[in-house]
KOLKE-75351 format. One record per residue (C-alpha): x, y, z; residue in one letter. Coordinates in steps of 0.25 Angstrom, whole numbers, padded with zeros to 4 digits, always signed. Last residue first. Layout:
<recs>
XYZa ...
</recs>
This chain:
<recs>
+0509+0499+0705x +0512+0508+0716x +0511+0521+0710x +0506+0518+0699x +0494+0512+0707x +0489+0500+0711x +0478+0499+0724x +0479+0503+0738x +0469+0515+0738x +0456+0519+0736x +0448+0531+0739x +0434+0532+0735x +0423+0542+0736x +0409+0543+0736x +0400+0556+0734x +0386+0562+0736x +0380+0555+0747x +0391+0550+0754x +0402+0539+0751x +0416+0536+0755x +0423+0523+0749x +0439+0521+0753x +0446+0511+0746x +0457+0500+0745x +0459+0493+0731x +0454+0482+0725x +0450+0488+0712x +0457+0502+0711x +0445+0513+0704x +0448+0521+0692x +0436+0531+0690x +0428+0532+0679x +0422+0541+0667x +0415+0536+0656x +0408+0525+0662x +0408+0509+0663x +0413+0510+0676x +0418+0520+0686x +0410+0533+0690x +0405+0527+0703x +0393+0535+0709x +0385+0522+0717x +0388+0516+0729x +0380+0505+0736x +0382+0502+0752x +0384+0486+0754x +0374+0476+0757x +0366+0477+0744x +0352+0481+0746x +0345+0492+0748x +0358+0500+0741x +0356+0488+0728x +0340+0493+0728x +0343+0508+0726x +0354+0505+0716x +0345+0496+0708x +0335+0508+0708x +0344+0517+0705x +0350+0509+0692x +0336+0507+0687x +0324+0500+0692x +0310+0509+0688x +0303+0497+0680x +0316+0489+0674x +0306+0485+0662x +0307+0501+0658x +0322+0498+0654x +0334+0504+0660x +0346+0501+0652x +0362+0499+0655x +0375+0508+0651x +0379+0511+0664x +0383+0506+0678x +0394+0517+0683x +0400+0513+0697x +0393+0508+0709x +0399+0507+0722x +0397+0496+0732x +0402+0498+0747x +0409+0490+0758x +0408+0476+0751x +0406+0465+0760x +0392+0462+0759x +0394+0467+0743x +0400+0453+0739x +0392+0443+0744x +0387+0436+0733x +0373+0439+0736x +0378+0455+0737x +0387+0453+0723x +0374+0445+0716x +0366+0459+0721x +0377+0467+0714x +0378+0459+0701x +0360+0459+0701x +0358+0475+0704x +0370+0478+0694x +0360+0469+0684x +0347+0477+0687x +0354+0490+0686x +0356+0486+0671x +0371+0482+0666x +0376+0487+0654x +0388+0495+0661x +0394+0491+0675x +0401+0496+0689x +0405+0490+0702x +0412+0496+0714x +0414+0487+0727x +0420+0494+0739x +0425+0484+0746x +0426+0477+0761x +0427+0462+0757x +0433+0459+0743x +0433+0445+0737x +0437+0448+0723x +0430+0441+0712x +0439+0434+0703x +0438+0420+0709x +0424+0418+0704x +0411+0421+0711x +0408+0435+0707x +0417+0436+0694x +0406+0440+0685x +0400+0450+0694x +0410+0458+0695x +0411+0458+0680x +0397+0462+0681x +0398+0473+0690x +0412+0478+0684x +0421+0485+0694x +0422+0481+0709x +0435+0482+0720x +0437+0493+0732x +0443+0488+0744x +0439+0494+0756x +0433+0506+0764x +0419+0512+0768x +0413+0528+0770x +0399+0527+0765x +0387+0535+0764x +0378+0529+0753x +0378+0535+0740x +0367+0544+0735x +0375+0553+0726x +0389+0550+0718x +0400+0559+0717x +0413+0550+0714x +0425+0551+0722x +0436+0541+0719x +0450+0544+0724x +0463+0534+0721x +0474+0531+0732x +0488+0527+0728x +0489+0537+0716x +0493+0536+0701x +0485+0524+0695x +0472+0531+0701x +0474+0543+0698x +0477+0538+0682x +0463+0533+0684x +0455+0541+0689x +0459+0554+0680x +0459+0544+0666x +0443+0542+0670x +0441+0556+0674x +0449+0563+0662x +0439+0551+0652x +0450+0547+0641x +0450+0556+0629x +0446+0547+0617x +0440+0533+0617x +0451+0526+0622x +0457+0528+0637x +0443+0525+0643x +0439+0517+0633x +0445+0507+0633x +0457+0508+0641x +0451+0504+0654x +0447+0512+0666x +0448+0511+0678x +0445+0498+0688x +0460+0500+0693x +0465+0486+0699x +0469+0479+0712x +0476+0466+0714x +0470+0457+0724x +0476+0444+0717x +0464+0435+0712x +0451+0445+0717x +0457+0458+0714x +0462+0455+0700x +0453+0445+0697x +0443+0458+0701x +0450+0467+0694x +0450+0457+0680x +0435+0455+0681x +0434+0470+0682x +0441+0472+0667x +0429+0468+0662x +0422+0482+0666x +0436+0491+0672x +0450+0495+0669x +0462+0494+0675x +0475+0485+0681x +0487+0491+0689x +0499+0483+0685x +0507+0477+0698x +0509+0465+0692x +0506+0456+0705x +0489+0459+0702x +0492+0453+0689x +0501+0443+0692x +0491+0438+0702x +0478+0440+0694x +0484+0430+0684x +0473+0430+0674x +0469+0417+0668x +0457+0415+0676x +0453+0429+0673x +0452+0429+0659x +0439+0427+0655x +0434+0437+0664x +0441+0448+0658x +0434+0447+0644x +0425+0457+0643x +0421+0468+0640x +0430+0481+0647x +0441+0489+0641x +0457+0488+0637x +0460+0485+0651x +0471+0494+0659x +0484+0488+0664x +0493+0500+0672x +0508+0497+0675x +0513+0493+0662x +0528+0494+0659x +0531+0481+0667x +0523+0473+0656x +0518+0458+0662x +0504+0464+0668x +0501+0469+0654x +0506+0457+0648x +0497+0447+0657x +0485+0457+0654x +0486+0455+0638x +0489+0441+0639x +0475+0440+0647x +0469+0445+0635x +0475+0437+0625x +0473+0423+0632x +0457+0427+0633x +0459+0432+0618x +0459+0445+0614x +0452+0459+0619x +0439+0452+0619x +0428+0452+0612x +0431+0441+0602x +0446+0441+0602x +0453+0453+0600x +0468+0452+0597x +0470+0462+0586x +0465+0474+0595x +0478+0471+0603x +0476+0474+0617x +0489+0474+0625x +0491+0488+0624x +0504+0493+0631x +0502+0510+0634x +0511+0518+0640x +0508+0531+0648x +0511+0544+0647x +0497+0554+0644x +0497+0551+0628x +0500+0538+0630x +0489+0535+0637x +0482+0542+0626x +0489+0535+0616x +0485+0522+0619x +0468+0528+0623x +0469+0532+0608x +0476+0520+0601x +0464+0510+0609x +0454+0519+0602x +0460+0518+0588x +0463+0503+0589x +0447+0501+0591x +0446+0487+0592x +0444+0487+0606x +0443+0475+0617x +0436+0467+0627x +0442+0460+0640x +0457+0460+0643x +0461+0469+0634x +0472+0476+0641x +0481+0488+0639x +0492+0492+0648x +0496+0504+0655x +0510+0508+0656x +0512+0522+0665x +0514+0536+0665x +0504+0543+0677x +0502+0558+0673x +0490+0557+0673x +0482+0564+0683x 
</recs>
Protein backbone atom coordinates (compact mmCIF):
# COMPACT_ATOMS: atom_id res chain seq x y z
CA UNK A 1 0.00 0.00 0.00
CA UNK A 2 2.85 2.26 0.89
CA UNK A 3 5.61 1.43 -0.16
CA UNK A 4 5.86 4.32 -2.77
CA UNK A 5 9.18 6.67 -1.76
CA UNK A 6 8.82 9.96 -2.98
CA UNK A 7 9.48 14.05 -2.29
CA UNK A 8 6.25 15.66 -1.17
CA UNK A 9 6.18 19.24 -0.59
CA UNK A 10 4.51 21.31 1.73
CA UNK A 11 2.34 24.25 0.88
CA UNK A 12 0.52 27.07 2.63
CA UNK A 13 -1.34 28.62 0.11
CA UNK A 14 -4.30 29.44 2.07
CA UNK A 15 -4.53 29.27 6.10
CA UNK A 16 -1.88 28.17 8.45
CA UNK A 17 -0.92 26.19 11.87
CA UNK A 18 1.01 27.62 14.68
CA UNK A 19 1.28 24.26 16.22
CA UNK A 20 5.17 23.35 15.36
CA UNK A 21 4.39 20.15 17.59
CA UNK A 22 1.69 18.92 15.21
CA UNK A 23 3.36 19.97 11.95
CA UNK A 24 6.84 17.90 13.56
CA UNK A 25 4.45 14.83 13.84
CA UNK A 26 2.96 14.23 10.38
CA UNK A 27 7.14 15.33 9.05
CA UNK A 28 8.20 12.34 10.69
CA UNK A 29 5.57 10.29 9.89
CA UNK A 30 6.14 10.50 6.25
CA UNK A 31 9.60 9.98 7.12
CA UNK A 32 8.95 7.29 9.22
CA UNK A 33 7.20 5.12 6.02
CA UNK A 34 10.29 6.55 3.30
CA UNK A 35 9.49 9.65 1.93
CA UNK A 36 11.14 13.19 2.01
CA UNK A 37 9.63 15.99 3.17
CA UNK A 38 10.53 20.07 1.88
CA UNK A 39 8.40 22.37 4.09
CA UNK A 40 7.77 25.62 2.58
CA UNK A 41 5.74 26.90 5.45
CA UNK A 42 7.46 28.68 7.96
CA UNK A 43 5.25 29.41 11.00
CA UNK A 44 7.23 32.71 11.29
CA UNK A 45 5.73 34.01 8.20
CA UNK A 46 2.10 34.26 8.99
CA UNK A 47 0.43 37.09 7.96
CA UNK A 48 -3.13 37.75 9.35
CA UNK A 49 -4.86 34.61 8.42
CA UNK A 50 -2.88 33.43 5.98
CA UNK A 51 -0.01 31.25 5.52
CA UNK A 52 2.23 34.43 4.50
CA UNK A 53 1.79 37.24 2.52
CA UNK A 54 0.01 37.05 -1.14
CA UNK A 55 3.87 37.36 -2.72
CA UNK A 56 4.84 34.63 0.10
CA UNK A 57 2.46 32.12 -0.73
CA UNK A 58 2.66 32.02 -4.28
CA UNK A 59 6.70 31.92 -3.67
CA UNK A 60 5.99 28.82 -1.64
CA UNK A 61 4.10 26.98 -4.81
CA UNK A 62 6.74 28.42 -7.41
CA UNK A 63 9.64 26.52 -5.31
CA UNK A 64 7.77 23.60 -4.96
CA UNK A 65 7.20 23.19 -8.84
CA UNK A 66 10.98 24.63 -9.31
CA UNK A 67 12.68 21.50 -6.89
CA UNK A 68 13.30 18.21 -9.08
CA UNK A 69 13.23 16.23 -5.96
CA UNK A 70 9.59 16.81 -5.24
CA UNK A 71 7.29 14.96 -7.30
CA UNK A 72 4.06 15.20 -4.93
CA UNK A 73 2.86 19.09 -3.83
CA UNK A 74 0.32 18.66 -0.92
CA UNK A 75 -1.59 22.05 0.68
CA UNK A 76 -0.86 22.71 4.36
CA UNK A 77 -4.86 22.84 5.00
CA UNK A 78 -7.93 24.52 3.90
CA UNK A 79 -9.31 28.55 4.80
CA UNK A 80 -8.65 30.61 2.67
CA UNK A 81 -6.49 32.33 0.64
CA UNK A 82 -6.25 30.76 -2.78
CA UNK A 83 -8.43 32.91 -4.53
CA UNK A 84 -6.26 35.75 -4.04
CA UNK A 85 -3.68 34.27 -5.96
CA UNK A 86 -5.00 33.12 -8.99
CA UNK A 87 -4.18 35.93 -11.23
CA UNK A 88 -0.60 35.65 -10.55
CA UNK A 89 -0.29 31.88 -10.90
CA UNK A 90 1.31 30.53 -13.84
CA UNK A 91 -1.27 27.51 -14.53
CA UNK A 92 0.94 26.76 -17.59
CA UNK A 93 4.28 26.06 -15.83
CA UNK A 94 2.48 24.31 -13.17
CA UNK A 95 0.38 22.07 -15.24
CA UNK A 96 4.02 21.75 -17.51
CA UNK A 97 6.06 20.69 -14.17
CA UNK A 98 4.86 17.48 -13.95
CA UNK A 99 4.16 17.67 -9.89
CA UNK A 100 1.00 16.06 -9.02
CA UNK A 101 -1.00 18.70 -6.83
CA UNK A 102 -3.35 17.55 -3.64
CA UNK A 103 -5.46 18.59 -1.24
CA UNK A 104 -9.14 19.80 -0.95
CA UNK A 105 -11.67 23.04 0.51
CA UNK A 106 -9.52 26.20 -0.48
CA UNK A 107 -7.36 24.21 -2.27
CA UNK A 108 -10.30 23.75 -5.12
CA UNK A 109 -9.99 27.16 -6.46
CA UNK A 110 -6.37 26.25 -7.34
CA UNK A 111 -7.71 22.67 -9.28
CA UNK A 112 -10.06 24.43 -11.00
CA UNK A 113 -7.41 27.24 -12.36
CA UNK A 114 -5.54 24.32 -12.70
CA UNK A 115 -8.13 22.50 -15.00
CA UNK A 116 -9.62 25.56 -16.56
CA UNK A 117 -6.28 27.54 -17.58
CA UNK A 118 -3.91 24.66 -18.80
CA UNK A 119 -5.98 21.36 -18.47
CA UNK A 120 -3.85 19.83 -15.77
CA UNK A 121 -5.21 17.32 -13.42
CA UNK A 122 -4.88 17.07 -9.66
CA UNK A 123 -5.70 14.80 -6.58
CA UNK A 124 -8.73 16.26 -4.50
CA UNK A 125 -7.11 14.14 -1.38
CA UNK A 126 -6.07 14.93 1.47
CA UNK A 127 -4.04 17.82 2.88
CA UNK A 128 -1.32 17.73 5.55
CA UNK A 129 -3.32 19.24 8.04
CA UNK A 130 -4.82 17.18 9.63
CA UNK A 131 -4.76 14.24 8.02
CA UNK A 132 -1.11 13.64 8.27
CA UNK A 133 -1.07 15.64 11.88
CA UNK A 134 -3.13 15.03 14.49
CA UNK A 135 -1.72 11.38 15.42
CA UNK A 136 -2.06 8.23 13.35
CA UNK A 137 -3.19 9.23 9.96
CA UNK A 138 -6.82 7.67 9.16
CA UNK A 139 -5.57 3.59 7.35
CA UNK A 140 -8.47 4.42 4.76
CA UNK A 141 -7.43 8.10 3.98
CA UNK A 142 -3.62 7.15 3.68
CA UNK A 143 -4.84 3.74 1.75
CA UNK A 144 -6.50 5.99 -1.13
CA UNK A 145 -4.20 7.98 -1.60
CA UNK A 146 -0.83 6.28 -2.06
CA UNK A 147 -3.14 3.82 -4.41
CA UNK A 148 -3.89 6.43 -6.34
CA UNK A 149 -0.26 7.84 -6.83
CA UNK A 150 0.82 4.16 -7.51
CA UNK A 151 -1.35 2.96 -10.20
CA UNK A 152 -2.68 4.06 -13.60
CA UNK A 153 -6.53 3.36 -12.87
CA UNK A 154 -7.92 4.40 -9.35
CA UNK A 155 -11.16 2.36 -7.96
CA UNK A 156 -13.97 4.12 -5.98
CA UNK A 157 -16.70 2.07 -4.56
CA UNK A 158 -18.89 3.40 -1.88
CA UNK A 159 -22.20 1.70 -0.54
CA UNK A 160 -24.73 4.20 -0.55
CA UNK A 161 -28.83 3.51 -0.82
CA UNK A 162 -31.33 5.03 -2.88
CA UNK A 163 -29.24 6.01 -5.99
CA UNK A 164 -30.51 6.26 -9.38
CA UNK A 165 -29.50 3.46 -11.63
CA UNK A 166 -26.81 4.82 -13.84
CA UNK A 167 -24.12 3.55 -15.91
CA UNK A 168 -22.34 6.89 -17.63
CA UNK A 169 -18.86 8.03 -18.52
CA UNK A 170 -16.65 11.26 -18.71
CA UNK A 171 -14.52 13.61 -17.23
CA UNK A 172 -14.72 13.94 -13.54
CA UNK A 173 -13.89 17.44 -12.00
CA UNK A 174 -15.81 19.20 -8.67
CA UNK A 175 -14.68 19.93 -4.89
CA UNK A 176 -15.70 22.60 -2.78
CA UNK A 177 -19.46 23.98 -3.25
CA UNK A 178 -18.72 27.30 -2.35
CA UNK A 179 -15.43 27.61 -3.92
CA UNK A 180 -17.02 26.35 -6.94
CA UNK A 181 -19.28 28.82 -6.60
CA UNK A 182 -16.86 31.54 -6.26
CA UNK A 183 -15.35 31.08 -9.55
CA UNK A 184 -18.61 30.63 -11.49
CA UNK A 185 -18.11 33.31 -14.29
CA UNK A 186 -14.60 33.99 -14.14
CA UNK A 187 -11.72 32.44 -16.20
CA UNK A 188 -11.00 29.77 -13.49
CA UNK A 189 -14.10 27.89 -14.06
CA UNK A 190 -13.51 24.96 -16.19
CA UNK A 191 -15.76 24.34 -19.19
CA UNK A 192 -16.50 20.70 -18.83
CA UNK A 193 -19.24 18.94 -21.20
CA UNK A 194 -20.08 15.28 -20.38
CA UNK A 195 -18.71 15.15 -16.54
CA UNK A 196 -19.34 13.78 -13.43
CA UNK A 197 -19.48 16.71 -11.20
CA UNK A 198 -18.81 15.86 -7.33
CA UNK A 199 -19.00 18.60 -4.69
CA UNK A 200 -18.74 18.70 -1.00
CA UNK A 201 -19.01 21.43 1.95
CA UNK A 202 -19.03 22.01 5.76
CA UNK A 203 -21.13 25.01 7.67
CA UNK A 204 -23.44 25.30 5.13
CA UNK A 205 -27.39 24.73 5.74
CA UNK A 206 -29.35 22.45 3.07
CA UNK A 207 -30.96 25.57 2.02
CA UNK A 208 -27.48 27.22 0.84
CA UNK A 209 -26.39 23.80 -1.22
CA UNK A 210 -30.04 24.03 -2.62
CA UNK A 211 -29.31 27.90 -3.87
CA UNK A 212 -25.08 26.96 -5.24
CA UNK A 213 -26.70 23.93 -7.20
CA UNK A 214 -29.64 25.73 -8.42
CA UNK A 215 -27.33 28.99 -9.58
CA UNK A 216 -25.11 25.99 -11.41
CA UNK A 217 -28.41 24.72 -13.30
CA UNK A 218 -29.48 28.65 -14.20
CA UNK A 219 -26.02 28.86 -15.26
CA UNK A 220 -26.04 26.05 -17.24
CA UNK A 221 -23.57 24.02 -15.81
CA UNK A 222 -25.54 20.81 -14.72
CA UNK A 223 -27.46 20.42 -18.56
CA UNK A 224 -24.43 19.13 -19.62
CA UNK A 225 -23.04 17.12 -16.83
CA UNK A 226 -23.61 13.44 -16.84
CA UNK A 227 -24.16 12.92 -13.25
CA UNK A 228 -23.87 14.94 -9.85
CA UNK A 229 -22.54 13.14 -6.65
CA UNK A 230 -22.77 14.45 -3.44
CA UNK A 231 -19.85 14.09 -0.97
CA UNK A 232 -20.01 14.78 2.97
CA UNK A 233 -22.02 18.17 3.94
CA UNK A 234 -21.63 18.56 7.70
CA UNK A 235 -21.22 20.54 10.35
CA UNK A 236 -24.50 22.77 9.75
CA UNK A 237 -27.88 23.38 12.15
CA UNK A 238 -31.48 22.37 11.69
CA UNK A 239 -33.63 24.96 13.53
CA UNK A 240 -37.56 24.51 14.20
CA UNK A 241 -38.00 27.77 11.84
CA UNK A 242 -36.85 25.27 8.72
CA UNK A 243 -40.46 23.47 9.47
CA UNK A 244 -39.73 19.85 8.30
CA UNK A 245 -36.96 20.79 5.38
CA UNK A 246 -33.71 19.18 6.30
CA UNK A 247 -30.84 17.57 4.04
CA UNK A 248 -33.62 15.00 2.73
CA UNK A 249 -35.99 17.04 1.81
CA UNK A 250 -33.47 19.37 -0.30
CA UNK A 251 -32.36 16.17 -1.65
CA UNK A 252 -35.95 15.16 -2.63
CA UNK A 253 -36.48 18.61 -4.30
CA UNK A 254 -32.82 18.82 -6.21
CA UNK A 255 -33.72 14.89 -7.91
CA UNK A 256 -37.33 16.62 -9.09
CA UNK A 257 -35.65 19.15 -10.44
CA UNK A 258 -32.13 19.52 -11.52
CA UNK A 259 -31.59 18.14 -15.17
CA UNK A 260 -28.96 15.75 -14.39
CA UNK A 261 -29.21 12.39 -12.04
CA UNK A 262 -28.28 13.29 -8.26
CA UNK A 263 -25.93 10.91 -6.32
CA UNK A 264 -25.47 10.79 -2.86
CA UNK A 265 -22.86 8.21 -0.65
CA UNK A 266 -19.50 10.02 -1.30
CA UNK A 267 -17.09 9.73 1.57
CA UNK A 268 -14.80 12.75 0.45
CA UNK A 269 -14.98 16.17 2.00
CA UNK A 270 -14.62 17.75 5.13
CA UNK A 271 -14.74 14.03 6.95
CA UNK A 272 -12.65 11.94 8.88
CA UNK A 273 -12.19 9.40 6.42
CA UNK A 274 -11.78 10.05 2.38
CA UNK A 275 -11.10 8.98 -0.82
CA UNK A 276 -8.49 10.45 -3.18
CA UNK A 277 -10.23 11.57 -6.24
CA UNK A 278 -8.00 12.83 -9.91
CA UNK A 279 -9.68 16.16 -10.91
CA UNK A 280 -9.92 16.30 -14.71
CA UNK A 281 -9.47 12.77 -15.37
CA UNK A 282 -11.43 10.01 -17.33
CA UNK A 283 -14.10 8.06 -15.37
CA UNK A 284 -16.49 5.42 -15.46
CA UNK A 285 -19.84 5.89 -12.96
CA UNK A 286 -21.95 2.82 -12.41
CA UNK A 287 -24.98 3.04 -9.89
CA UNK A 288 -27.75 0.70 -8.54
CA UNK A 289 -29.58 0.87 -5.52
CA UNK A 290 -27.13 -0.01 -2.97
CA UNK A 291 -23.82 0.99 -4.35
CA UNK A 292 -21.83 3.24 -6.92
CA UNK A 293 -18.55 2.77 -8.19
CA UNK A 294 -15.83 4.75 -10.11
CA UNK A 295 -13.11 3.86 -12.21
CA UNK A 296 -10.85 6.49 -13.47
CA UNK A 297 -7.93 6.73 -15.38
CA UNK A 298 -5.69 9.10 -17.40
CA UNK A 299 -4.51 11.22 -14.73
CA UNK A 300 -0.71 11.87 -12.99
CA UNK A 301 0.67 9.13 -11.20
CA UNK A 302 4.31 7.99 -10.10
CA UNK A 303 4.40 6.01 -12.53
CA UNK A 304 4.03 8.54 -15.23
CA UNK A 305 4.39 11.68 -13.37
Amino acid sequence: MNNLKTGIAIVAPSGYTLDDAALARGIAWFEAQGHTIHNYFDTCGVHQRFGGTDDARLAQLEAAVANPDVQVVMALRGQYGLTRLLPQIDFARMAASGKIFVGHSDFTAFQMGLLARAGGASYAGPMFLPDFCAGEPDAFTVSEFFQCLGSRNHRITQAARRNPTLNVSGTVWGGNLAMLMSLLGTGYFPDIDDGILFVEDVNEHPYRIERMLLQLMQAGVLARQKALILGDFSAYKITPADNGYDFDAMLAYLRQTLPCPVLTGLQFGHCARRVTIPVGARATLWSDAVHFELLISGYPTLNNA
